[in-house]
ROKEVO-19380 format. One line per 5 residues: their letters; for each residue x, z, y of N, C-alpha, C. Coordinates in steps of 0.02 Angstrom, whole numbers, plus 50000, padded with zeros to 5 digits. Each point is the difference from the previous one (the first is absolute). Example, Ala and Ser with C-alpha at 12.3 -4.5 7.8 and 13.67 -1.06 7.14 Angstrom:
<atoms>
as) 50660/50390/49716/49955/50000/50059/50045/50000/50060; 49982/49964/50053/50042/50003/50059/49961/50037/50055 $
</atoms>
This chain:
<atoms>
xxxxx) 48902/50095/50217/50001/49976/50069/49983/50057/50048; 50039/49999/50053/49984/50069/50066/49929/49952/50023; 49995/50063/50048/49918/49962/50045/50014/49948/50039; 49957/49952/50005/50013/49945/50039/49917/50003/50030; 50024/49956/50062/49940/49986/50031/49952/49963/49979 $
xxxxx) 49936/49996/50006/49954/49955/49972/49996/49913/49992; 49987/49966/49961/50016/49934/49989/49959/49975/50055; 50043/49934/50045/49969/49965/50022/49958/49951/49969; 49948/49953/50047/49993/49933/49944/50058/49936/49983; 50002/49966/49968/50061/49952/49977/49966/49963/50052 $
xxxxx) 49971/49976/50040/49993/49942/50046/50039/50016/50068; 50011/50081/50008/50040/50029/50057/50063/50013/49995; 50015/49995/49929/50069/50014/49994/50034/49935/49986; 49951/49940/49982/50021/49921/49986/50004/49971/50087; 49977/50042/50043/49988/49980/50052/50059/50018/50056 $
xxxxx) 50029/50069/49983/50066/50024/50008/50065/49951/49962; 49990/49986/49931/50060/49941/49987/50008/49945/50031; 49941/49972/50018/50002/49941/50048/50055/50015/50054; 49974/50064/50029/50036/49994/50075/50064/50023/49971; 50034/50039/49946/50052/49988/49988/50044/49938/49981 $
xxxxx) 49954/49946/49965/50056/49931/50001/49994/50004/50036; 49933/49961/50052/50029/49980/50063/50060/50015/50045; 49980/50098/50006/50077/50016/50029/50059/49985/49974; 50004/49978/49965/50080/49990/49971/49993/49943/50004; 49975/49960/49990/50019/49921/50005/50013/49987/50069 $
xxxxx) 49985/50022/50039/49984/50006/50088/50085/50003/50001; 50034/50055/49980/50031/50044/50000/50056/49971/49975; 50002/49955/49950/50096/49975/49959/49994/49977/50042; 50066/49983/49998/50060/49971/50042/49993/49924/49956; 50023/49959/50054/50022/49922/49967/50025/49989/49953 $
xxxxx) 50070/50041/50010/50052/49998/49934/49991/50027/49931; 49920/50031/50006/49986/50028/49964/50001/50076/49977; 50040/50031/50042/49985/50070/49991/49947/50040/50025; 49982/50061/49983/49949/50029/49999/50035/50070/50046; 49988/49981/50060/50006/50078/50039/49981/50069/49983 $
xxxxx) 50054/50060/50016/49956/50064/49954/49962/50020/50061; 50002/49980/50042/49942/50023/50049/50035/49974/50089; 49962/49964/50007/49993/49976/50075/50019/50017/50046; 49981/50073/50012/49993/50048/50055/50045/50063/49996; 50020/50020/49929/50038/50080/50008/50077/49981/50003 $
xxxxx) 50003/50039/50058/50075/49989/50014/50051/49984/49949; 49991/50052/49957/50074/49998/49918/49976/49930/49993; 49942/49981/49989/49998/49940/49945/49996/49931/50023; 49993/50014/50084/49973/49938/50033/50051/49916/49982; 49986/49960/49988/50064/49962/49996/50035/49976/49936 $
xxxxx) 49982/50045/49940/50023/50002/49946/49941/49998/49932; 50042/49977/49974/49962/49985/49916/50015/50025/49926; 49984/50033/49975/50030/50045/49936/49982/49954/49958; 50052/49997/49946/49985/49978/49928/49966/50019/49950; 49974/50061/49997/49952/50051/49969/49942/49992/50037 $
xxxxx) 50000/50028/50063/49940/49994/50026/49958/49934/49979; 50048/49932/50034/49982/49943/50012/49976/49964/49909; 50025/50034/49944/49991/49958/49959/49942/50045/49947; 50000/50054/50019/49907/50031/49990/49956/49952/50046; 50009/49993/50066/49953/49950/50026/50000/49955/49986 $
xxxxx) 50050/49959/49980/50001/49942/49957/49925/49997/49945; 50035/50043/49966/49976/50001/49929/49928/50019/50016; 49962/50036/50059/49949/49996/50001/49955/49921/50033; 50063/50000/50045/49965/49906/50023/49985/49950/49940; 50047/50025/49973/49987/49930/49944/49934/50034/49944 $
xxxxx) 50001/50072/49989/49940/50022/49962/49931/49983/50033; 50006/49974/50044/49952/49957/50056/49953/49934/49990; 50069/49988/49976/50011/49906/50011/50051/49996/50063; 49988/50034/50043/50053/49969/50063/50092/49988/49971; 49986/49927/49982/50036/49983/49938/50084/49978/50055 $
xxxxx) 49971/49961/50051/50055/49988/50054/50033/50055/50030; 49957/50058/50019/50036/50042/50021/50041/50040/49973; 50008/50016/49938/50033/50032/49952/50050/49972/49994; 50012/49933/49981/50057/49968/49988/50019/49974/50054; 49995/49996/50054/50026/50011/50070/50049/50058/50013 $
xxxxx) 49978/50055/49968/50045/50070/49999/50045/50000/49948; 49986/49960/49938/50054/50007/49952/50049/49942/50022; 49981/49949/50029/50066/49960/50010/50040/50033/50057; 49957/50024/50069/50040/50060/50026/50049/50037/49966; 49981/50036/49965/50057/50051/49945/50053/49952/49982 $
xxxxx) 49968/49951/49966/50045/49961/49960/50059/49970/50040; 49994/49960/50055/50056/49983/50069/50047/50066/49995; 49959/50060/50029/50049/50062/49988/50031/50020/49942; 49986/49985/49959/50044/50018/49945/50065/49958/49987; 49979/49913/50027/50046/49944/49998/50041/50016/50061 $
xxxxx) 49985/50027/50051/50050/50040/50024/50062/50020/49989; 49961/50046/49980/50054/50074/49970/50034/49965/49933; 50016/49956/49994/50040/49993/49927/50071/50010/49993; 50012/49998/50052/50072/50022/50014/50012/50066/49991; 49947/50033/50040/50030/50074/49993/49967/50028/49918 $
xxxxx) 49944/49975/49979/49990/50018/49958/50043/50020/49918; 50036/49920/50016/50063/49982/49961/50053/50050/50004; 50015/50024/50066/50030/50065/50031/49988/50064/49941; 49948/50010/50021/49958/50054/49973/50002/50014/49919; 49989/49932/49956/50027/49999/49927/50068/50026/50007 $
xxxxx) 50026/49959/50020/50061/49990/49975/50038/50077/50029; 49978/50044/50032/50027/50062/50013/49986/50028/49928; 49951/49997/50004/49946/50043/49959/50010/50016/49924; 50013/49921/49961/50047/50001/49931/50074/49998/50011; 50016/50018/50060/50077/50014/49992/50009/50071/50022 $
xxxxx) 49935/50044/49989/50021/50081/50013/50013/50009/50057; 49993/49988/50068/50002/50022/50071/49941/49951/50036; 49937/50033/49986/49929/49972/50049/50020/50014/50067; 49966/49941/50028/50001/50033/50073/49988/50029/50023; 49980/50034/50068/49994/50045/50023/49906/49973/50022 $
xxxxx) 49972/50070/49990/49920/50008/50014/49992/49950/50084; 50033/49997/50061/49998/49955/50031/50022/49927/49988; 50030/49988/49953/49991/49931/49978/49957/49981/49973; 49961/50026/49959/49936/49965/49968/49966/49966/50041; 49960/49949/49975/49929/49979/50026/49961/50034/50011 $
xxxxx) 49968/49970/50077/49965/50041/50034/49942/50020/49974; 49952/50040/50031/49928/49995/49962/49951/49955/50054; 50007/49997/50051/49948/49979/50038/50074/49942/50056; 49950/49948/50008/50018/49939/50045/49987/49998/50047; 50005/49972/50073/49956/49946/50044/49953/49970/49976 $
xxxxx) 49962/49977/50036/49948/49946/50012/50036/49945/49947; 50068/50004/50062/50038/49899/49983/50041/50007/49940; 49993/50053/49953/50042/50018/49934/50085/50025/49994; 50009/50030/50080/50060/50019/50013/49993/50054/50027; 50060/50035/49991/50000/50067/49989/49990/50026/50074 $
xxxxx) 49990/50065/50005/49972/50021/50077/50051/50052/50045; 50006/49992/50035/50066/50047/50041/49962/50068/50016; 49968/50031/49950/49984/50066/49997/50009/50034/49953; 50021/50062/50020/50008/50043/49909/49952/50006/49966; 50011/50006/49928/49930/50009/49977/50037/50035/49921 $
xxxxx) 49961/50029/49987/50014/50032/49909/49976/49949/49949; 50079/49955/50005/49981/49919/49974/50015/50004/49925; 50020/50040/49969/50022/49985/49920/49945/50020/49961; 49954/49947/49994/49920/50030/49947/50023/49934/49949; 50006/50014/49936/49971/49952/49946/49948/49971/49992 $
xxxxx) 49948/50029/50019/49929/50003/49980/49986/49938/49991; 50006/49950/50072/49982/49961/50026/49997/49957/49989; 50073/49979/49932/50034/49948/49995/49955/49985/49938; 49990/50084/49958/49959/49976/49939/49936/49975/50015; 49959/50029/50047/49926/49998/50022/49997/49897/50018 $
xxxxx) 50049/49995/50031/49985/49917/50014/50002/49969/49940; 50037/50003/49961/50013/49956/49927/49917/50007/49976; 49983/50069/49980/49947/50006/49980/49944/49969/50022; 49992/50021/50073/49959/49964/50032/49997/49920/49988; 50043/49962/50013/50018/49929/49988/49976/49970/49934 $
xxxxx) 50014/50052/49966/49999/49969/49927/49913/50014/49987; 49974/50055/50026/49928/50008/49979/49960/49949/50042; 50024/49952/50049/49972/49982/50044/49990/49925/49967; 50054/49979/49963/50014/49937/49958/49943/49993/49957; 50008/50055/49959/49954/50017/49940/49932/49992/50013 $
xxxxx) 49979/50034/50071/49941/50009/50002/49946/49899/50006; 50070/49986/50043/49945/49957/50042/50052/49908/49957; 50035/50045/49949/50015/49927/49964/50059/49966/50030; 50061/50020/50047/50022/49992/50035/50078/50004/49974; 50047/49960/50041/50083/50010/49959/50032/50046/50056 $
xxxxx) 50041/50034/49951/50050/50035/50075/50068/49958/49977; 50014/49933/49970/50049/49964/50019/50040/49980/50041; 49934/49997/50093/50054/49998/50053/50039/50058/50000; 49995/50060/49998/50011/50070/49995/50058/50038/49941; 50042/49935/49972/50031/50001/49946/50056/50026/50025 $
xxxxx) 50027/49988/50047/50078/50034/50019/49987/50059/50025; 49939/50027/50039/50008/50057/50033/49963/50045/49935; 49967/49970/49936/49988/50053/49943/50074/50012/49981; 50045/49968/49989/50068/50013/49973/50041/50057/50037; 49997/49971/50074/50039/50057/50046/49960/50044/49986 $
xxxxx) 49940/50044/50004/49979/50049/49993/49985/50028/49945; 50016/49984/49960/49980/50018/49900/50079/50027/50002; 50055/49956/50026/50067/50041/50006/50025/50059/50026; 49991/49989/50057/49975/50057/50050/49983/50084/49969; 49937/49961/49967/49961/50062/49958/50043/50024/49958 $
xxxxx) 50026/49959/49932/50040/50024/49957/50061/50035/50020; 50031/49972/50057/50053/50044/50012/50009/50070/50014; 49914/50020/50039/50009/50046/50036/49944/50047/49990; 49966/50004/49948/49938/50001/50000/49969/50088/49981; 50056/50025/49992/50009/50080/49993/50025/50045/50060 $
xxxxx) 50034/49955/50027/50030/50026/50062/49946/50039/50044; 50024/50055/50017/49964/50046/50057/49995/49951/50068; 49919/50019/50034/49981/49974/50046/49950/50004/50024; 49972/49993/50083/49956/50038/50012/49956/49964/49969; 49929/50046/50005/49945/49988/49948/49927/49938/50043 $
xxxxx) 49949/50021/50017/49963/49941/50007/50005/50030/50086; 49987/50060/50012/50006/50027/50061/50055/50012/50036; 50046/49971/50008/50058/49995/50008/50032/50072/49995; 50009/50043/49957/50013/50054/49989/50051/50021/49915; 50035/50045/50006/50031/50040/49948/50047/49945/49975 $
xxxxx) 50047/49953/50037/50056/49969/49982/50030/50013/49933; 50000/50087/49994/50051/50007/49947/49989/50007/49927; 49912/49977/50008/49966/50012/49935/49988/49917/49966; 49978/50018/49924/49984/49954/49977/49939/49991/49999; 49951/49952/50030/49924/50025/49996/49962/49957/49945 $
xxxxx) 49949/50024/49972/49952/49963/49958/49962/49961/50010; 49998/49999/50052/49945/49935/50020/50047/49935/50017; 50070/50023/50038/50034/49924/49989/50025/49999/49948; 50026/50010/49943/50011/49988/49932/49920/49952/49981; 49947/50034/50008/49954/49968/49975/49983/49902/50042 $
xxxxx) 50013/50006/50057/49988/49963/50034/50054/49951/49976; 50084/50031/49982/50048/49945/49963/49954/49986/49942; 49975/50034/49958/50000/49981/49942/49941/49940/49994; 49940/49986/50033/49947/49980/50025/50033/49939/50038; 50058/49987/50045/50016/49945/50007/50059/49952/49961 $
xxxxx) 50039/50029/49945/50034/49978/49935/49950/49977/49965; 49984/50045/49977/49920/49962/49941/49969/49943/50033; 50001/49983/50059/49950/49948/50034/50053/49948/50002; 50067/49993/50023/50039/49970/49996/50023/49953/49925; 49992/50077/49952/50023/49960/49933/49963/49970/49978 $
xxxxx) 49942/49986/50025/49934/49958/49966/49998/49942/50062; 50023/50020/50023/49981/49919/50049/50006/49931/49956; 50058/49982/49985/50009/49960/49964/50069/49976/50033; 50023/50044/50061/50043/49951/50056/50084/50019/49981; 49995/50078/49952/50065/50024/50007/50063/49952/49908 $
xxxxx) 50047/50001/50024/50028/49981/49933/49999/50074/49956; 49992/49965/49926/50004/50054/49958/50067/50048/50000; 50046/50004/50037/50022/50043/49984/49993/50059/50080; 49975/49969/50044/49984/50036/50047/49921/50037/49990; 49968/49971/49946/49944/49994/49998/50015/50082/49944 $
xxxxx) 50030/50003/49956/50006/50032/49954/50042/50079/50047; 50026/49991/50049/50022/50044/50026/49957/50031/50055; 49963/49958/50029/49918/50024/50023/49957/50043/49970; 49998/49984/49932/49953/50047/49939/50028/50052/49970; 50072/49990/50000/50043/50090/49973/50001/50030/50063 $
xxxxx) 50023/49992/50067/49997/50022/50047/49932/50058/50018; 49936/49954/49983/49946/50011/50007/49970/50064/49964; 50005/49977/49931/50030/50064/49960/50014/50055/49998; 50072/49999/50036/50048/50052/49993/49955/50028/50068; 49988/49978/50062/49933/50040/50052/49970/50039/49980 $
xxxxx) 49962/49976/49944/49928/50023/49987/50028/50073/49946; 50037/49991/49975/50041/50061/49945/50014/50040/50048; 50025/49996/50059/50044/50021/50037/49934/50065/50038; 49928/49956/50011/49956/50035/50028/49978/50052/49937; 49995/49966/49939/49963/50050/49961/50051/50066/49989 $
xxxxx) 50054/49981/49993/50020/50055/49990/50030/50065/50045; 50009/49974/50077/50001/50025/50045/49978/50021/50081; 49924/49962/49974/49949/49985/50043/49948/50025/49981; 49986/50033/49958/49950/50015/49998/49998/50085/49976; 49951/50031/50034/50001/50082/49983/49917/50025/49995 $
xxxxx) 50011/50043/49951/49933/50044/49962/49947/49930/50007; 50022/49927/49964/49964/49946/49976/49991/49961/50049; 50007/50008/50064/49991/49953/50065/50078/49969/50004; 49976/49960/50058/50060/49960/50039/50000/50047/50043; 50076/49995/50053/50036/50061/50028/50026/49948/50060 $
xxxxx) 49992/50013/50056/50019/49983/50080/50060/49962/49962; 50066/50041/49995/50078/49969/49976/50028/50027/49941; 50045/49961/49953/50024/50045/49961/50011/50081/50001; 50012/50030/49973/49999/50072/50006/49967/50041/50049; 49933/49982/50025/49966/50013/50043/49946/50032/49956 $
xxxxx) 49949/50051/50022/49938/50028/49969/49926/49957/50047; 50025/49986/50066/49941/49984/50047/49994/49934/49976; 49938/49982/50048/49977/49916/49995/49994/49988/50049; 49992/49916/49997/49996/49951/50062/49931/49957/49991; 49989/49982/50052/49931/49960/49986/50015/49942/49985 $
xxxxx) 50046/49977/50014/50055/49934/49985/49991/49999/49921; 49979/50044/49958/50024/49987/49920/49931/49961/49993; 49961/50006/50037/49920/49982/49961/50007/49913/50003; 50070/49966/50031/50008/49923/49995/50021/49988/49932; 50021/50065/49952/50034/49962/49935/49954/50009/49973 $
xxxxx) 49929/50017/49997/49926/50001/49951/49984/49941/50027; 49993/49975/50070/49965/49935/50012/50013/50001/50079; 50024/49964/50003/49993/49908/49988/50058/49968/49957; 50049/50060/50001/50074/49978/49971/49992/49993/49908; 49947/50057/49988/49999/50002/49915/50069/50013/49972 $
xxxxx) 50043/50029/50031/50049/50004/49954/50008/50074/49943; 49922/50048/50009/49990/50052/49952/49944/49982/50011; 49967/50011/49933/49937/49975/49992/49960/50055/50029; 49953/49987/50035/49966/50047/50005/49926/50047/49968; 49998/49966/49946/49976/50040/49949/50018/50023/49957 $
xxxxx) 50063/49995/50005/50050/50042/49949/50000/50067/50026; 50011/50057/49968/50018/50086/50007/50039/50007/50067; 50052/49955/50000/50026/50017/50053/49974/49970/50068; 49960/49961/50003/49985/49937/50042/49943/50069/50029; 49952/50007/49946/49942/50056/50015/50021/50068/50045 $
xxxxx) 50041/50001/49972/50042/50084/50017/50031/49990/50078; 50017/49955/49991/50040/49974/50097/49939/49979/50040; 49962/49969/49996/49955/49970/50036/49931/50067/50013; 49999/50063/49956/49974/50047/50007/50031/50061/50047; 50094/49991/49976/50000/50053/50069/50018/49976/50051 $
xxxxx) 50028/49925/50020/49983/49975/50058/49936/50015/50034; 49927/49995/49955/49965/50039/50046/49968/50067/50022; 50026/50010/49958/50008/50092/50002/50038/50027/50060; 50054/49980/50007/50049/50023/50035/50010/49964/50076; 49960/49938/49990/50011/49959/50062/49944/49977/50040 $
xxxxx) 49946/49992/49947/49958/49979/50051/49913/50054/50011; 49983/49993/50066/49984/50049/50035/49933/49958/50041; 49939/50003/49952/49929/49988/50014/49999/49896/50005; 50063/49978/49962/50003/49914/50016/50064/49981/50020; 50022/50057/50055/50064/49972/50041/50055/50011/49946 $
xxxxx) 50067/49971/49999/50044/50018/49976/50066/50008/50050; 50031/50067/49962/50061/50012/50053/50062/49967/49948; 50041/49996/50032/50065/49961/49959/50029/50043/49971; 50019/50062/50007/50025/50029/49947/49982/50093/50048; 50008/50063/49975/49984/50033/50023/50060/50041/50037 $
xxxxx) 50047/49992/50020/50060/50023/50056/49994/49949/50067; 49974/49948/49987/49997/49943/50064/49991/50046/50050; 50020/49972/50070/49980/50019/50059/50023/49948/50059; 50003/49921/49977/49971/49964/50035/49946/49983/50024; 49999/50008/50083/49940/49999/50037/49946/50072/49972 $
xxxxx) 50024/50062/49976/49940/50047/49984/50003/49961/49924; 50041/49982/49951/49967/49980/49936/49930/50000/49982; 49979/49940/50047/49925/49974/49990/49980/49961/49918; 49946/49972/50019/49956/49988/49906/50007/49908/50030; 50035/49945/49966/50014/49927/49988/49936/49980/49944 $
xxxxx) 49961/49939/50057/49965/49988/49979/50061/49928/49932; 50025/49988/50014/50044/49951/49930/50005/50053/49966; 50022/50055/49989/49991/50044/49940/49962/50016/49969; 49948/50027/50055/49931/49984/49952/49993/49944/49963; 50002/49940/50029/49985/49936/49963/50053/49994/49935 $
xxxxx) 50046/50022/49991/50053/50003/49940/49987/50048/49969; 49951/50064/49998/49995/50044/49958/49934/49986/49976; 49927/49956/50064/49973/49955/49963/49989/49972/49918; 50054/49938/50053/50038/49951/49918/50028/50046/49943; 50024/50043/50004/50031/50040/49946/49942/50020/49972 $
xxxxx) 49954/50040/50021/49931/50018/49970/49965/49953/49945; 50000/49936/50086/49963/49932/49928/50037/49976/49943; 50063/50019/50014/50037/49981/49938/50008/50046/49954; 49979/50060/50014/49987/50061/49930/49920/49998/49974; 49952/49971/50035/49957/49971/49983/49918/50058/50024 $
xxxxx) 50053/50044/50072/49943/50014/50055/49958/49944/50056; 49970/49980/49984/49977/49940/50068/49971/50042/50038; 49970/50039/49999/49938/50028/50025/50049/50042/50054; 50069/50033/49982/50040/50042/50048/50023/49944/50052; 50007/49959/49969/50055/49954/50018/49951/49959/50065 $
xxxxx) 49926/49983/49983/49975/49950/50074/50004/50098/50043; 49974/50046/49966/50007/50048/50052/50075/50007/50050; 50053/49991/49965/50055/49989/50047/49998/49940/50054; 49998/49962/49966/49949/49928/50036/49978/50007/50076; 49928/50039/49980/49982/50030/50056/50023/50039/50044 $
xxxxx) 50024/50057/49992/50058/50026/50041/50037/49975/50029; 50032/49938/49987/50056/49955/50042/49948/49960/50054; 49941/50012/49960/49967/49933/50062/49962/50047/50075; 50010/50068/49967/49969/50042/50046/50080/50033/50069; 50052/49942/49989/50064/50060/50048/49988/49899/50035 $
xxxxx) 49968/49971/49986/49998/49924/50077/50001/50023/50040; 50015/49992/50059/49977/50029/50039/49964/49942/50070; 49971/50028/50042/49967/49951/50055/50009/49931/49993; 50060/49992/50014/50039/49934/50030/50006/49950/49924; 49967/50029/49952/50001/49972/49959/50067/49992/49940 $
xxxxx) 50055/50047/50033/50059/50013/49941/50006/50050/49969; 50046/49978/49948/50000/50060/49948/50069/50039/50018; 49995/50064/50001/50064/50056/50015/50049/50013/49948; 50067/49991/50015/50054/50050/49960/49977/50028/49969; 50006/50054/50035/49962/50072/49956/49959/50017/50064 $
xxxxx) 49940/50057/49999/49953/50038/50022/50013/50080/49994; 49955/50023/50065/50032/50085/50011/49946/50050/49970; 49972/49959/49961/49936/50067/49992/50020/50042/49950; 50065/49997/49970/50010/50060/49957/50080/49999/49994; 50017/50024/50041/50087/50005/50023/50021/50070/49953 $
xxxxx) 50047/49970/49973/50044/50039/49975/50032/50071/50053; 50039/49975/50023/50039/50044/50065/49978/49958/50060; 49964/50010/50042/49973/49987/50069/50056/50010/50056; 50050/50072/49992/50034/49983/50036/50080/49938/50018; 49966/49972/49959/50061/49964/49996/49979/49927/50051 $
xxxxx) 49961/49985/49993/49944/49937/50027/50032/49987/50075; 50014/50051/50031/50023/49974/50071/50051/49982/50011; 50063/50026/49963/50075/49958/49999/49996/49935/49975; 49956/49987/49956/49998/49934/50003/49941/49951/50006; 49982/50009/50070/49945/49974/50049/50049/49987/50043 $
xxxxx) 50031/50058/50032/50072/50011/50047/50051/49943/49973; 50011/49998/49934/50050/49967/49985/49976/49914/50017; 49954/49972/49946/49968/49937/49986/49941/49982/50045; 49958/50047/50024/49933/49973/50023/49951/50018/49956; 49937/50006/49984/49970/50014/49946/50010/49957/49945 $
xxxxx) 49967/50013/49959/50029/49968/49931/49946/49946/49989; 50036/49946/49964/49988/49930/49972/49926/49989/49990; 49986/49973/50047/49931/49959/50007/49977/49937/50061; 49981/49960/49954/50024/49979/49919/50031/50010/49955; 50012/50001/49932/50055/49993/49955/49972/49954/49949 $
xxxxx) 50037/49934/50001/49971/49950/49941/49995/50032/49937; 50054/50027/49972/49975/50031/49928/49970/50031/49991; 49946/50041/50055/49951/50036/49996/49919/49956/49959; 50016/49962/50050/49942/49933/49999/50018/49973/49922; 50052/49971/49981/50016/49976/49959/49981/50047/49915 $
xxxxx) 50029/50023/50003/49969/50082/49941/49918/50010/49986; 49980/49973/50068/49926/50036/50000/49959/49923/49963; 50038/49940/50028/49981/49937/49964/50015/49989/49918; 50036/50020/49998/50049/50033/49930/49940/50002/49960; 49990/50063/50015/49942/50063/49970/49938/49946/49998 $
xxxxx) 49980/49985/50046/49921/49945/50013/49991/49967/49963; 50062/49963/49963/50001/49931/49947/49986/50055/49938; 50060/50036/49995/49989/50057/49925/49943/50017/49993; 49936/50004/50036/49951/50041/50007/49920/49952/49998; 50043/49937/49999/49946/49944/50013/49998/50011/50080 $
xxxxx) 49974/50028/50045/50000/50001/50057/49984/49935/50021; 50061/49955/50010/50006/49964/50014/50035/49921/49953; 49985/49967/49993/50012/49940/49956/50069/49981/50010; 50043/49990/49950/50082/50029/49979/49993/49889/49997; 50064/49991/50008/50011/49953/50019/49972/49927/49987 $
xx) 49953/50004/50049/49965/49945/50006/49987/49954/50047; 50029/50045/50053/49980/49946/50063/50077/49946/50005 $
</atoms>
């Protein structure tokens, strides 16, 4: 573990999760989606499927048992949506001419689950796997069916299979033309959750689990370099994004050689006295240190079986609150490239604060940690 700041007490950092449900519960939408942030221009208005179904998955690691599945039947409407085009989308796909990277499904919605008359770098997979997963861990946890949720597991388990190698941008809306490891992992993490539901027929069910498979082969053998996980196929760098396939996703164990080996130079290479930067070329906003990354390199820790690093990341996320009582995007106290920070201040306004998945990550971490009491209320 790099240096981290000194441990708070657990009554101050249980006292910080509070005000994070609260903020977010304050904060969904009716229909059930989970805003990526209120106030910053890019995001105002809109709801990610990644973002929104990490917060999920931490509401319900809660107990906040309504609000979670408030967001998955959200998804789920959108997916019953799109069945048309989705159907589209197969049916290109096993007939050898996919569509084109602007036809895909979007990554991020409206509020009202319709699409938004702004551009955006909409072709992420991630998203589609991260909800299944989410959904399905959310069932499990609290005893629960995702039966209403049966047609939109189908559209999106298809979806996946069709396309699920395909180049696309990664969690940061970036490098279109790569294959990245963290959404492979994030497909593979929402197949496996799917094929265990109980909801898919066996032969969709059976194509969920080779699919899933053929991912995870796909990472070992071209994802990973000198024993770590690797940003994208044929890539040497990393992303902080990989520390989701040690935990919460589990889809490499993380006490396995390789699980150890990734989750060590993730922090070697990324994180810097607690904070974590997303990968080391960033230069959004000055490539500042994300307090959710911390909280995911955290969980990766507790899941290689550091606790002691892991409430220290903890703390670090609880130390970037700021006044007003929210938690930030990311923070400037250790910028990558500084000059970059004003084109996009100039561009957006300062950067995202609030950001629910900030809050959400750090609640994440609280339950993993005892912190705070994991779904009970």
């Amino acid at each position: 573990m790099s240096s981290v700041p000194a441990v708070t007490d657990r009554a101050a950092l249980a006292a910080i999760a509070e005000q994070g449900r609260a903020l977010i519960l304050s904060l969904q939408d009716a229909g059930g989606a989970y805003p990526a942030s209120p106030t910053f221009s890019a995001y105002e208005g809109f709801a990610w499927f990644r973002d929104g179904a990490f917060i999920a998955d931490a509401m319900s690691s809660i107990g906040e048992v309504d609000s979670a599945a408030a967001f998955f039947a959200w998804c789920a409407r959108a997916m019953v949506a799109r069945r048309d085009d989705v159907a589209r989308i197969v049916t290109s796909a096993a007939a050898g001419t996919p569509v084109s990277d602007q036809e895909m499904l979007p990554t991020r919605l409206m509020l009202s689950g319709e699409l938004g008359e702004h551009d955006w770098w909409d072709f992420q997979l991630d998203g589609y796997g991260t909800w299944l997963w989410a959904a399905v861990a959310h069932a499990e946890r609290h005893g629960a069916s995702v039966e209403p949720w049966r047609e939109a597991f189908e559209i999106t388990v298809d979806y996946l299979i069709s396309s699920w190698d395909r180049p696309c941008y990664d969690w940061w809306e970036e490098h279109i033309e790569q294959v990245h490891v963290s959404t492979l992992g994030c497909v593979v993490a929402g197949l496996r959750a799917a094929a265990r539901s109980g909801v898919l027929d066996p032969e969709r069910r059976a194509r969920a689990e080779q699919t899933a498979d053929a991912a995870v082969q796909l990472i070992l053998d071209r994802g990973v370099v000198d024993g770590h996980l690797v940003k994208w196929l044929g890539s040497d760098a990393v992303d902080a994004s990989l520390a989701a396939l040690l935990a919460p996703l589990g889809v490499i164990d993380a006490s396995s050689p390789l699980g150890l080996a990734s989750v060590a130079e993730l922090d070697r290479q990324l994180a810097v006295n607690g904070g974590v930067h997303r990968f080391l070329a960033d230069t959004y906003f000055g490539g500042g240190q994300w307090p959710l990354l911390s909280c995911f390199l955290g969980l990766a820790w507790s899941a290689a079986g550091d606790r002691d690093g892991a409430f220290a990341l903890l703390n670090w996320a609880a130390s970037t609150v700021r006044v007003s009582g929210t938690m930030p995007e990311q923070v400037d106290d250790h910028l990558l490239d500084a000059s970059f920070v004003g084109e996009w201040v100039e561009r957006w306004g300062p950067s995202a604060d609030p950001l629910l998945w900030s809050y959400a990550m750090f609640l994440r971490l609280a339950v993993e940690l005892d912190v705070i009491d994991g779904a009970t209320r």
